[in-house]
C-alpha positions in Angstrom: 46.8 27.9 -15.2 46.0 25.0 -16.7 42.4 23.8 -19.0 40.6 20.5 -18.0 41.2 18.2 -15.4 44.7 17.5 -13.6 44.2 14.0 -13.9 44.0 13.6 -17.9 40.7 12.2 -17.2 38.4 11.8 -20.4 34.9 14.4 -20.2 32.3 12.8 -17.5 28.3 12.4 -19.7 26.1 12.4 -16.8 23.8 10.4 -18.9 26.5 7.5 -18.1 25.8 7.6 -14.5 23.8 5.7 -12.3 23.2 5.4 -8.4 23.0 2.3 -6.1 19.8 2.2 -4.2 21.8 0.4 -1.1 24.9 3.2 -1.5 23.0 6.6 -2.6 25.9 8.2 -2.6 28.3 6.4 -4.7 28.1 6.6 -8.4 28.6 3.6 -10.5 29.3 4.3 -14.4 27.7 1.9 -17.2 24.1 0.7 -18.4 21.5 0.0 -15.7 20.5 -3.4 -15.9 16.6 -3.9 -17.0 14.5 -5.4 -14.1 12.2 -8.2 -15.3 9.2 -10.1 -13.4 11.7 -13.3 -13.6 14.3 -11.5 -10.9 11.1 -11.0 -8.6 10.7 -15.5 -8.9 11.4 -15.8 -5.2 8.4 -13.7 -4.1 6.2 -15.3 -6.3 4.8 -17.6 -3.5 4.4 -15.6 -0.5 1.1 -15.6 0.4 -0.8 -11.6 0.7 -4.7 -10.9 1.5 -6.3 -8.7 -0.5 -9.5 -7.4 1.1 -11.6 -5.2 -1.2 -13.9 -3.0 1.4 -17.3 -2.0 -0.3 -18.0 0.4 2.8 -18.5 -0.3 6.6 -21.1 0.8 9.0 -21.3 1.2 13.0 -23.4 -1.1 14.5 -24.6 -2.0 18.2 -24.5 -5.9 19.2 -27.5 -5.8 20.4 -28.5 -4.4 16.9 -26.4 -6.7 15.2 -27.9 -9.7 16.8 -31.5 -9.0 15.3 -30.2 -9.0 11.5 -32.3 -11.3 9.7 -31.2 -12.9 6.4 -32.4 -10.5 3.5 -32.2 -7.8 5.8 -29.9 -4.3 4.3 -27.3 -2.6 6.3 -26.9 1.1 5.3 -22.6 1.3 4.3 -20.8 5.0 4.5 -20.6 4.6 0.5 -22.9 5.9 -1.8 -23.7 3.5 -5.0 -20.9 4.2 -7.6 -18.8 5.1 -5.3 -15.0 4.0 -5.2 -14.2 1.0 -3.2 -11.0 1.0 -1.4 -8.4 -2.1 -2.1 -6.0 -3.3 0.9 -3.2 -6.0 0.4 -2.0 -7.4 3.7 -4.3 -4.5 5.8 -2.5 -1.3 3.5 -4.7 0.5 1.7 -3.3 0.3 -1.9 -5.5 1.0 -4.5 -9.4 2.2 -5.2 -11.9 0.5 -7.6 -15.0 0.0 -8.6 -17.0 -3.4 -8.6 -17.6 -5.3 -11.8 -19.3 -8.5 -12.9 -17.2 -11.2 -14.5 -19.6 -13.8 -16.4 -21.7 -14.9 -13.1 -18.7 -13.6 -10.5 -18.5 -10.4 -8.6 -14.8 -9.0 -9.2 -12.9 -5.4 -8.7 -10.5 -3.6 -11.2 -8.7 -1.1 -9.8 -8.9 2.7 -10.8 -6.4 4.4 -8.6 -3.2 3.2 -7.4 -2.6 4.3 -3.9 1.1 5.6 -3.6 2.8 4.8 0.0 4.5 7.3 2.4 7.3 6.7 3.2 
């Protein structure tokens, strides 16, 4: 019986090792290349909505159609309350409101993670 490996292969570090996301199961040896916001350039430009929802409320037309300006339509939030923060209609993150200078603006408390 014989100690190592028959093929006179030096010792495998598993820290070495890294997988391709396209082929999960194929190992590739070597350094991991670091990802920088420069290799996401091409996606720089395409347009996304982001829609920052303070709270919604039911509504019949017929009720809708009497709202005068100044009037106030009771939301499903309470005040303080987390908004919730959609980019292209997925619900993404949750925040609160803030006021920049003389501006209305959102910074996000909670990043929403995606199932997948």
């Amino acid at each position: 019986m014989t100690q190592g490996n028959d093929l006179n292969l030096p010792p495998l570090n598993p820290a070495d090792l890294s997988f391709d996301r396209e082929a999960p199961s194929v190992a590739r040896s070597g350094p991991v290349p670091v990802k920088t916001a420069e290799d996401l350039e091409q996606v720089f430009d395409v347009p996304v909505t982001v829609s920052a929802v303070l709270g919604s409320s039911r509504i019949a037309v017929g009720d809708l159609l009497q709202i005068v300006p100044g009037a106030v339509l009771e939301l499903d939030r309470r005040v303080g309350e987390a908004i919730d923060i959609f980019v292209n209609e997925r619900l993404v993150a949750r925040g609160e409101v803030v006021v920049v200078e003389d501006r209305l603006g959102v910074t996000m408390t909670e990043i929403i993670k995606a199932d997948r």
